[in-house]
TORKOL-4160 file (C-alpha; in steps of 0.2 Angstrom, whole numbers, padded with zeros to 4 digits, m for minus):
286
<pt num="1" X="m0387" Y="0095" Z="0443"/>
<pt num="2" X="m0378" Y="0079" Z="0444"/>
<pt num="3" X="m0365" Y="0078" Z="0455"/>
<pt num="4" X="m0363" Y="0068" Z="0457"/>
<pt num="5" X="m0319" Y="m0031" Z="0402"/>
<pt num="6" X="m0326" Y="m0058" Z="0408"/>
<pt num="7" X="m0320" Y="m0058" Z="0414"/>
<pt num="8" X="m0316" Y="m0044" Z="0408"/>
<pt num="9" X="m0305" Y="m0045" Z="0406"/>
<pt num="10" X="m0300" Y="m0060" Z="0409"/>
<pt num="11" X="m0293" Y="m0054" Z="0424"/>
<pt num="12" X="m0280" Y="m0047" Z="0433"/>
<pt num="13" X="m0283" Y="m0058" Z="0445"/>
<pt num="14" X="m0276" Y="m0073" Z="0433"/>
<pt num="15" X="m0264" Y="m0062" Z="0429"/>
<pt num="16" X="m0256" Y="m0064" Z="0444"/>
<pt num="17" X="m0259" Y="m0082" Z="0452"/>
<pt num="18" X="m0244" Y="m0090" Z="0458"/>
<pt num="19" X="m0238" Y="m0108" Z="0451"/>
<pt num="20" X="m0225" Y="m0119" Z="0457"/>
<pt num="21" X="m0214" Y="m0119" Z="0440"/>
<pt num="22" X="m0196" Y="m0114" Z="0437"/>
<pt num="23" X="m0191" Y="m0097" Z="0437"/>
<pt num="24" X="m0174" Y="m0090" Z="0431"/>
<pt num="25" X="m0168" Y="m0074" Z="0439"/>
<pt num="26" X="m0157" Y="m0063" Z="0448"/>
<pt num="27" X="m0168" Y="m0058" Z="0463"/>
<pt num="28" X="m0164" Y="m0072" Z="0480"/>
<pt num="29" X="m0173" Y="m0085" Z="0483"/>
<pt num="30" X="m0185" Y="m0077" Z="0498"/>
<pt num="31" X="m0187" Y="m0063" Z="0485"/>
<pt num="32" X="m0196" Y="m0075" Z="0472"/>
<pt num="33" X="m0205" Y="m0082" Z="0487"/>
<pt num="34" X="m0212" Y="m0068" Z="0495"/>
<pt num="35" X="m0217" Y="m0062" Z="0477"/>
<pt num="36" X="m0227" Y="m0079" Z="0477"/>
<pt num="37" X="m0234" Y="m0078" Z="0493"/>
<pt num="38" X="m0239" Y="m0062" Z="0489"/>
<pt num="39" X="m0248" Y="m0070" Z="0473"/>
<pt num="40" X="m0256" Y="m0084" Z="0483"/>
<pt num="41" X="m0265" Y="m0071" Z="0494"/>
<pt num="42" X="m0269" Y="m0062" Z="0480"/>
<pt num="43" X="m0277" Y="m0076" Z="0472"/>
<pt num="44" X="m0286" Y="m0081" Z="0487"/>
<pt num="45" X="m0294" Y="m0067" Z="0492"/>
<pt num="46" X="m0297" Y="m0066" Z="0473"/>
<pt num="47" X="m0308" Y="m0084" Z="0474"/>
<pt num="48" X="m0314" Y="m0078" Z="0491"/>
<pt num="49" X="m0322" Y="m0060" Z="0486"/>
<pt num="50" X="m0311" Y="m0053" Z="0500"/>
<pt num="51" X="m0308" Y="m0036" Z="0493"/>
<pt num="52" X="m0300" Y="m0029" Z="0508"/>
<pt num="53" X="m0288" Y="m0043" Z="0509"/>
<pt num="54" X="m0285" Y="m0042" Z="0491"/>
<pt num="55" X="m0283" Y="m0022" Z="0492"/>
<pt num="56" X="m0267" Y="m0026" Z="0504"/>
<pt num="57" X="m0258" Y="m0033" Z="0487"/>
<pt num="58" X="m0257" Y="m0019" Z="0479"/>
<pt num="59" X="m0245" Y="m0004" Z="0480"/>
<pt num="60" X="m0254" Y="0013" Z="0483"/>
<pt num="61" X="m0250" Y="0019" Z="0468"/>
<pt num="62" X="m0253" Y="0002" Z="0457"/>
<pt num="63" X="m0257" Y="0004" Z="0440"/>
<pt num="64" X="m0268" Y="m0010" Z="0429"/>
<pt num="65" X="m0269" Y="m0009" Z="0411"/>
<pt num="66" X="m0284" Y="m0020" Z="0408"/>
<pt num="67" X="m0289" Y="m0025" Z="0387"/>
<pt num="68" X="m0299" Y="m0013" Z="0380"/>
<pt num="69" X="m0298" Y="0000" Z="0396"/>
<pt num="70" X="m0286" Y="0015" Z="0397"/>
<pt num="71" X="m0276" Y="0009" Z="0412"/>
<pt num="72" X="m0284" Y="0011" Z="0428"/>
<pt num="73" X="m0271" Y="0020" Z="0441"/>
<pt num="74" X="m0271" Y="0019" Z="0459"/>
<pt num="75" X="m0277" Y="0007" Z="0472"/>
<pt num="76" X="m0292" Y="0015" Z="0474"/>
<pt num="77" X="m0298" Y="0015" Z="0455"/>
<pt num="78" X="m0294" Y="m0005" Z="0455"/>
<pt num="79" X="m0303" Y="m0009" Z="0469"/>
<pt num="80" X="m0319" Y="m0002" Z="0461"/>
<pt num="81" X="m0318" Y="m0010" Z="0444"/>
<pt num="82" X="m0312" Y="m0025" Z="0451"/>
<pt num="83" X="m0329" Y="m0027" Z="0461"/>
<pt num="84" X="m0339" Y="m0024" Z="0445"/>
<pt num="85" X="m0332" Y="m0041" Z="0437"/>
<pt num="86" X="m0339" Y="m0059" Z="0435"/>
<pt num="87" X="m0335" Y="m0069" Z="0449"/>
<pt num="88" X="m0320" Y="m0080" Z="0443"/>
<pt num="89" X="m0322" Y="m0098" Z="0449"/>
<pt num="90" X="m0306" Y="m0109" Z="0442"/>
<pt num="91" X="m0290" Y="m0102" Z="0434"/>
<pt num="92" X="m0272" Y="m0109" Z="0428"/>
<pt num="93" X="m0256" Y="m0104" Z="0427"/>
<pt num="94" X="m0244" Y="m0108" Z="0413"/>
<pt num="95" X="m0224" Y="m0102" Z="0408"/>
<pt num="96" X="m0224" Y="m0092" Z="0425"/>
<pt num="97" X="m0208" Y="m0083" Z="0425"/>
<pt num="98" X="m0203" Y="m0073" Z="0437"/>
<pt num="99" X="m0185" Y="m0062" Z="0435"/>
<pt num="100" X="m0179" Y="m0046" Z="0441"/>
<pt num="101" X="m0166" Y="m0036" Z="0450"/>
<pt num="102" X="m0165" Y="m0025" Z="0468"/>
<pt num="103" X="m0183" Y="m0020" Z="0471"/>
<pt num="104" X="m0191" Y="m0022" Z="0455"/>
<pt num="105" X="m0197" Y="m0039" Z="0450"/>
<pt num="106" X="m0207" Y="m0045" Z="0433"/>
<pt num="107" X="m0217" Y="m0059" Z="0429"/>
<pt num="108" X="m0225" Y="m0065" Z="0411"/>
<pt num="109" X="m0235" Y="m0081" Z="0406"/>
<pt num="110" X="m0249" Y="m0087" Z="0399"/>
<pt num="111" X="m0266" Y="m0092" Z="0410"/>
<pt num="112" X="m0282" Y="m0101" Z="0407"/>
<pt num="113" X="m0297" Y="m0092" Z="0418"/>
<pt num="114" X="m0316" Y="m0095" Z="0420"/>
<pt num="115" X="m0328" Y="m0084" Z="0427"/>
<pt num="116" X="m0347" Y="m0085" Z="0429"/>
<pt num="117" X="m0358" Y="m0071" Z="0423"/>
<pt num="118" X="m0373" Y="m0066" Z="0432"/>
<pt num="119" X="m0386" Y="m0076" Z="0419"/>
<pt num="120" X="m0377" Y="m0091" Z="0429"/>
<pt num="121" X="m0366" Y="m0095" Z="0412"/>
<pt num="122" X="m0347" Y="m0099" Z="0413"/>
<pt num="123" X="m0335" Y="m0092" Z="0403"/>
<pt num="124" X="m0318" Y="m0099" Z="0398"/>
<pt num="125" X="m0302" Y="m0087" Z="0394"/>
<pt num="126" X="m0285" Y="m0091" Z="0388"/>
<pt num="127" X="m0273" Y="m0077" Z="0389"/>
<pt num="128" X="m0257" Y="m0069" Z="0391"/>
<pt num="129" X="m0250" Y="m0059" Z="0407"/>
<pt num="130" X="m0237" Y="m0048" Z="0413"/>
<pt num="131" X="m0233" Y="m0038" Z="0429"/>
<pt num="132" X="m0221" Y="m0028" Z="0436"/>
<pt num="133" X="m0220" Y="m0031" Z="0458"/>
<pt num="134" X="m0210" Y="m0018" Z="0468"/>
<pt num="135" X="m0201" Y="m0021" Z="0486"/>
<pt num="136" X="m0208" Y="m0010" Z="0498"/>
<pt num="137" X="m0198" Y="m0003" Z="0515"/>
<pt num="138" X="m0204" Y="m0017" Z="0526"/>
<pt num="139" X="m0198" Y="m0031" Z="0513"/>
<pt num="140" X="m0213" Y="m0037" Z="0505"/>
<pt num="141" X="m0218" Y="m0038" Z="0484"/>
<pt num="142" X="m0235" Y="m0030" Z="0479"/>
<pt num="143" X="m0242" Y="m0026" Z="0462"/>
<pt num="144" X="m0235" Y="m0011" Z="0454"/>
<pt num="145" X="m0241" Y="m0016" Z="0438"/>
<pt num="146" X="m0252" Y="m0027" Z="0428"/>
<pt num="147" X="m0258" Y="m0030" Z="0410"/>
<pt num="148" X="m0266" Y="m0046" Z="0403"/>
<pt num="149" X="m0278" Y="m0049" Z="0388"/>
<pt num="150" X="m0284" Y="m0066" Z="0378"/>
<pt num="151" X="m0277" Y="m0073" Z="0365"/>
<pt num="152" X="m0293" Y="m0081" Z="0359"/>
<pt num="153" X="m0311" Y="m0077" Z="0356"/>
<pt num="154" X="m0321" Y="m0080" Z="0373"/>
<pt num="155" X="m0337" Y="m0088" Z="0373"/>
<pt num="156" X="m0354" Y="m0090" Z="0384"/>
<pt num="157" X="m0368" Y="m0099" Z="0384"/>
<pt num="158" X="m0382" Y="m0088" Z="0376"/>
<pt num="159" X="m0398" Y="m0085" Z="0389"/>
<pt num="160" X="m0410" Y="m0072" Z="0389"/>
<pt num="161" X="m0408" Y="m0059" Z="0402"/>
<pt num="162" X="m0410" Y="m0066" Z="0419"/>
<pt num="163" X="m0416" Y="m0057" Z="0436"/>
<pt num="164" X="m0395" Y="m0058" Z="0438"/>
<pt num="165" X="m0392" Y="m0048" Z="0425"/>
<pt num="166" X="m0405" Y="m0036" Z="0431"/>
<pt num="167" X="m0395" Y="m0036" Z="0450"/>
<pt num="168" X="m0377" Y="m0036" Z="0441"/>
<pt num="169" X="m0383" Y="m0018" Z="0430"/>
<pt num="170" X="m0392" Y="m0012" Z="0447"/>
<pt num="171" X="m0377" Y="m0015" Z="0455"/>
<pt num="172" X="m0367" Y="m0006" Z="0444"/>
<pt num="173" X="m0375" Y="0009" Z="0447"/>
<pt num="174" X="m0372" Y="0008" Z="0465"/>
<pt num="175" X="m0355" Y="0007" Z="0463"/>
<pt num="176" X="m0357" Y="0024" Z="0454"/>
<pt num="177" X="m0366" Y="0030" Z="0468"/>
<pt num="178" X="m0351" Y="0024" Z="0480"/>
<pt num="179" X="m0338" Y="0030" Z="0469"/>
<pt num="180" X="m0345" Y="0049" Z="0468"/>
<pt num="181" X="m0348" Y="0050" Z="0487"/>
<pt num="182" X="m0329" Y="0046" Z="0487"/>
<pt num="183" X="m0326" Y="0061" Z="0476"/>
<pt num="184" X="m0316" Y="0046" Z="0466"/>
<pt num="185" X="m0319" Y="0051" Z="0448"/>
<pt num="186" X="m0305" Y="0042" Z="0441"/>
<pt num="187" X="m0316" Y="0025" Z="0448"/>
<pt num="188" X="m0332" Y="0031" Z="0443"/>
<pt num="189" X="m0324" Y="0035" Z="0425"/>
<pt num="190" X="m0318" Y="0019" Z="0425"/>
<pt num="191" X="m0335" Y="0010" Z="0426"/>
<pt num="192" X="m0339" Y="0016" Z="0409"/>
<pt num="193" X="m0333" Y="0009" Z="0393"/>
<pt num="194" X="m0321" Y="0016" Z="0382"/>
<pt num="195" X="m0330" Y="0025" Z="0370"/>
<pt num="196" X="m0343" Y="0031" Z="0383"/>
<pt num="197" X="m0351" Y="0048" Z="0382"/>
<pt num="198" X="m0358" Y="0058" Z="0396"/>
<pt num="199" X="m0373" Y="0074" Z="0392"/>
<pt num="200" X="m0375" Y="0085" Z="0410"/>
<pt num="201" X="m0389" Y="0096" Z="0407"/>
<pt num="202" X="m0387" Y="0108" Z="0392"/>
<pt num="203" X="m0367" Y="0105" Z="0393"/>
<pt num="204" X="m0360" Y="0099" Z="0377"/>
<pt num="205" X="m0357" Y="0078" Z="0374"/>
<pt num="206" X="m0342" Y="0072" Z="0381"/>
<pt num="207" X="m0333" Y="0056" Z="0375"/>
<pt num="208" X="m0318" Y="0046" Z="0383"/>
<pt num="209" X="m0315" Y="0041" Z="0402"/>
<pt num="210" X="m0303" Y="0057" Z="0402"/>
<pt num="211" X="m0319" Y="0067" Z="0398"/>
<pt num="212" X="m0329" Y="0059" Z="0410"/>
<pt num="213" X="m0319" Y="0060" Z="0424"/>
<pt num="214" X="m0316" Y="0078" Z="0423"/>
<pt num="215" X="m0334" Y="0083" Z="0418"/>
<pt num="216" X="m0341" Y="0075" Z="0435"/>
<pt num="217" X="m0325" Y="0082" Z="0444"/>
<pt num="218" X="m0331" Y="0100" Z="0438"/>
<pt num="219" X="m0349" Y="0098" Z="0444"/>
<pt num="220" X="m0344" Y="0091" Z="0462"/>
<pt num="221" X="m0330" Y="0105" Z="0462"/>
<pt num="222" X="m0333" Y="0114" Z="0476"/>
<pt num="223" X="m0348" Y="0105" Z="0485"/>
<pt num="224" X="m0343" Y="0100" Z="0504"/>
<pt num="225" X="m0337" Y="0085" Z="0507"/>
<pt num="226" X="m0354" Y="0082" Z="0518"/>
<pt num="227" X="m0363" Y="0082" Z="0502"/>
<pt num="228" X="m0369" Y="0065" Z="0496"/>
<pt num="229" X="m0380" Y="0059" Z="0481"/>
<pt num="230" X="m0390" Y="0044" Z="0483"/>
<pt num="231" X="m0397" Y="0037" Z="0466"/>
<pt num="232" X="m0414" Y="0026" Z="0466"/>
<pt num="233" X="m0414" Y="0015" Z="0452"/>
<pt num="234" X="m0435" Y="0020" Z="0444"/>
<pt num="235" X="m0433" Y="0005" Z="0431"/>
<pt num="236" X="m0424" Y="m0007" Z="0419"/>
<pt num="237" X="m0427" Y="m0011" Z="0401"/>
<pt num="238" X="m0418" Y="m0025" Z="0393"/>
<pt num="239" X="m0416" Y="m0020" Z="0375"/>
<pt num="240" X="m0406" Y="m0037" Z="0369"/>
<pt num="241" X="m0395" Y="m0048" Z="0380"/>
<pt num="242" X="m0381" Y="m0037" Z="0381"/>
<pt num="243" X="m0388" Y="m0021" Z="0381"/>
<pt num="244" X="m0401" Y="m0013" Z="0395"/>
<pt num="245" X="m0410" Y="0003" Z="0398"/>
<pt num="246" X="m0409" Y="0011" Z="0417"/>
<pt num="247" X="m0419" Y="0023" Z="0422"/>
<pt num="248" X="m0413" Y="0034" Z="0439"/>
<pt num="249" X="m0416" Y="0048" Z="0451"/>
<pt num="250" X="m0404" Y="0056" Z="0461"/>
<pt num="251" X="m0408" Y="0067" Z="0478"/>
<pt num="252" X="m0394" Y="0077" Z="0486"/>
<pt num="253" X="m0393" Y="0080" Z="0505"/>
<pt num="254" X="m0378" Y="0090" Z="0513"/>
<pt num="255" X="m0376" Y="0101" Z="0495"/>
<pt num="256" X="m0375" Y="0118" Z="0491"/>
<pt num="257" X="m0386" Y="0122" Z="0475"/>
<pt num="258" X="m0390" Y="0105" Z="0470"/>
<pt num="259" X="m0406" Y="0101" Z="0466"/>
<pt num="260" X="m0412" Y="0083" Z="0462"/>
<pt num="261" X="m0411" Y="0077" Z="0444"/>
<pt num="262" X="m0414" Y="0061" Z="0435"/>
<pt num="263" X="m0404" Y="0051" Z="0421"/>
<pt num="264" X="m0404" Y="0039" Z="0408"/>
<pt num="265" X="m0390" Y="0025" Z="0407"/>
<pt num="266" X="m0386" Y="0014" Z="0393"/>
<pt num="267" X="m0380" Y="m0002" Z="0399"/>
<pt num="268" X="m0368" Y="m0012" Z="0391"/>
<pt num="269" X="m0362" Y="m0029" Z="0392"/>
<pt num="270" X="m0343" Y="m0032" Z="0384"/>
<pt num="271" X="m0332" Y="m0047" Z="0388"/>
<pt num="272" X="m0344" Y="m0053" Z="0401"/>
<pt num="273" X="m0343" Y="m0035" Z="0412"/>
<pt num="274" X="m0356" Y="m0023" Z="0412"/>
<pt num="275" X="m0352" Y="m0006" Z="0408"/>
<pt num="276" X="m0360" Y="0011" Z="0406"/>
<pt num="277" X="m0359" Y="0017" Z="0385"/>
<pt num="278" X="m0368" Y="0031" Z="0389"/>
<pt num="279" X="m0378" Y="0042" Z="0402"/>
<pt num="280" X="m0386" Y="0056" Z="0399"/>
<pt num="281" X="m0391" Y="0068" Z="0413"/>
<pt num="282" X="m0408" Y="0078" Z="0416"/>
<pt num="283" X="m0418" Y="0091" Z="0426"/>
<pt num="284" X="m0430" Y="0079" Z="0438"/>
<pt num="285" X="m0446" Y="0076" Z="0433"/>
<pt num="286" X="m0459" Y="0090" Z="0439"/>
């Protein structure tokens, strides 16, 4: 058995750039500007692909509510979708406000982003933001809270699929693979779309993130943490530019009960992130 939104979202990371423009509030000035530095470094790491610099922004128990997504909560769960998105390459800031009182803090705006998807394309986003930044004990802001979508229609060159595409989906199922070894099913949940369903053997169709995470959580439930899956992508089959076919095996080492198995992903590409719609778990091959 299987133990085991572009920009998409536009992106948290516009979400939360800093800006030099006015900002009316209540907090003290090195309030507002640790909030900022705190975005700066954000935004940096952001540009960088510095994920464990970017990881140090974020409160523990942060919570992102990206479009089209049921939130995703915890730093951990972030982290993992965050590495599935397009690379963003240029982004502005616009009407930064930033207001709040004691340790809570808020900031709203509006943002223009542009990311590149992996058929080499760039893609232009102009959106709205708002988060909510908590003090912690040693003085500095981090992100408690985000949640950002467009406020127009985004659009990308049109391509056929390109050996990128192909790298971006194989990627994605290793970022399964990375997430279930870290018994982190609320990550691996979150790699799916929202209406994603999920067959494990003869068990009955699940549908929804929810469903998701707790199906895997049930299968791995029990299993010592020295087990591990390791998934070997066997092929990929672009049905149009948006939507591919993966075919995978898994082998299990360190398990109790679990023999190998194969599965069958449907891939899907919506606002510029690929995500799974569906997957659909089987005995291996004999």
């Amino acid at each position: 058995m299987r133990i085991a939104n572009l920009v998409v979202i536009t992106w948290a990371f516009a979400v939360l750039a800093a800006c030099d423009v006015p900002h009316s509030s209540g907090l003290k000035k090195q309030d507002i500007e640790a909030i900022e530095a705190t975005q700066n470094k954000y935004v940096n790491a952001v540009l960088a692909s510095d994920w464990n610099t970017w990881t140090t922004t974020l409160a523990p128990d942060a919570v992102f509510m990206p479009p089209e997504q049921a939130p995703l909560k915890g730093r951990d769960a972030i982290v993992v979708w965050a590495k599935t998105l397009p690379k963003t390459v240029a982004f502005k800031l616009s009407e930064n406000e930033i207001a709040g009182a004691g340790d809570l803090a808020y900031a709203t705006g509006t943002y223009v982003l542009t990311s590149e998807l992996a058929n080499g394309s760039k893609v232009e986003v102009h959106g709205v933001r708002a988060e909510i930044h908590r003090r912690q004990s040693d003085g500095s802001w981090l992100y408690s809270r985000a949640m950002f979508h467009p406020t127009a229609a985004m659009t990308a060159s049109s391509s056929t699929p390109s050996s990128a595409d192909e790298a971006a989906v194989r990627a994605l199922i290793a970022t399964s693979e990375a997430a279930t070894n870290q018994r982190n099913f609320a990550a691996l949940a979150s790699l799916f779309t929202v209406d994603g369903d999920l067959i494990v053997f003869d068990q009955r169709l699940v549908s929804g993130r929810d469903s998701v995470q707790r199906t895997f959580g049930e299968a791995w439930k029990g299993q010592p943490t020295s087990c591990r899956i390791a998934l070997g992508v066997d092929g990929v089959r672009f049905l149009n530019l948006d939507t591919a076919l993966i075919e995978d095996s898994a082998r299990f080492t360190g398990c109790k009960g679990a023999p190998s198995d194969r599965a069958t992903f449907v891939i899907s590409r919506r606002n510029g992130n690929w995500q799974i719609a569906a997957m659909r778990i089987f005995s291996a091959a004999k």
